[in-house]
N, C-alpha and C positions, 0 to 999 in steps of 0.2 A: 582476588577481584571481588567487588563490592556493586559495582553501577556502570551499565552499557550506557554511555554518554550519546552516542551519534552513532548511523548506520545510513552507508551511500549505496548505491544498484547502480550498476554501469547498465547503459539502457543503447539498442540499437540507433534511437531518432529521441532525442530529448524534446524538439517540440513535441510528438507524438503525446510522449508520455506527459509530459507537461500538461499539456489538456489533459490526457486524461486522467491524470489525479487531481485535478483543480476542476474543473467542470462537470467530470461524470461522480468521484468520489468526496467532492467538497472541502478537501484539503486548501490551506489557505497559503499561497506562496509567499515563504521568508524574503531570504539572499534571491539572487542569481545573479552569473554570470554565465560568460560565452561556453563555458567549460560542464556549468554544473546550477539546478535547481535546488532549493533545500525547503522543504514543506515545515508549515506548525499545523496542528492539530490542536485543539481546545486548547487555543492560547499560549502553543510553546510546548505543553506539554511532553508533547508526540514531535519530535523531532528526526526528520531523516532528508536523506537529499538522493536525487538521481544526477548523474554526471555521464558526460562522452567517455569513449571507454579508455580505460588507464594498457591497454593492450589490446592487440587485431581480435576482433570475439568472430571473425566470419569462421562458417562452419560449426559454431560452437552454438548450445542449447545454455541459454541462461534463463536463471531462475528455478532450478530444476533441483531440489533438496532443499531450497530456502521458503520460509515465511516469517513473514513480521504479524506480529499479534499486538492489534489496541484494541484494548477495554476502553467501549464506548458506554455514554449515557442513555443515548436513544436506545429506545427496546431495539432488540437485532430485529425483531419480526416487522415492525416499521423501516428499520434501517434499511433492511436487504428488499422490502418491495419501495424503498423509494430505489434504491440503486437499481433495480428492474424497472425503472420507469425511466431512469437514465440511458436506457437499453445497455446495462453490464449484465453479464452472464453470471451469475453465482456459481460458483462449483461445486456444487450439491445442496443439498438439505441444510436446513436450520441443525444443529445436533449438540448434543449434552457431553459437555466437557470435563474432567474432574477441575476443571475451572471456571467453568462457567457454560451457559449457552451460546453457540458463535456458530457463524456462518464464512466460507471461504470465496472470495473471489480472486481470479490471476490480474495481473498486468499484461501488459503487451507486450512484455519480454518473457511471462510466465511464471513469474514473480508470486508467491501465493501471498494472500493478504488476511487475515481474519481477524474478524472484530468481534469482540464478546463484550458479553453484561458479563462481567464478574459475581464471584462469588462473594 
């Protein structure tokens, strides 16, 4: 294996989320359909999609071992208090990565998200 091409999140309520990665975290929406949303990110770059679930998830906790990691441009420290003026919840501190400085937010399915300035 060489290159993660694409990555979908089966999500409870796709409008939900829909918003709220288009509206509160600025992702810019590619595709969609009835089934499935597919987000870019600076231009394509950043590529992933949220979809209805591909099986029943009632009862079940998703998102819970997973996060997607984009290295952004914007300083995280700007980043993260505009996405606090979005009223998103950060989940924790600004913090020093052996990659970079990044900050973590969930999703509404609990999905961890973090964005870092690269090293």
């Amino acid at each position: 294996m060489r290159l993660l091409t694409f990555a979908s999140l089966q999500v409870k309520n796709l409008e939900a989320s829909k918003d709220f990665y288009e509206k509160k975290l600025g992702f810019e929406i590619g595709e969609t359909n009835p089934q499935a949303c597919v987000f870019k990110y600076n231009q394509g770059e950043a590529s992933f999609a949220i979809r209805t679930p591909l099986e029943p998830l009632e009862g079940k906790e998703l998102g819970t071992g997973v996060a997607l990691w984009f290295a952004v441009d914007k300083h995280v420290d700007a980043l993260k208090e505009e996405f606090t003026v979005n009223g998103i919840t950060t989940a924790g501190p600004i913090i020093e990565t052996p990659f970079g400085r990044a900050f973590h937010v969930k999703d509404l399915d609990g999905y961890k998200l973090t964005f870092l300035n690269a090293k």
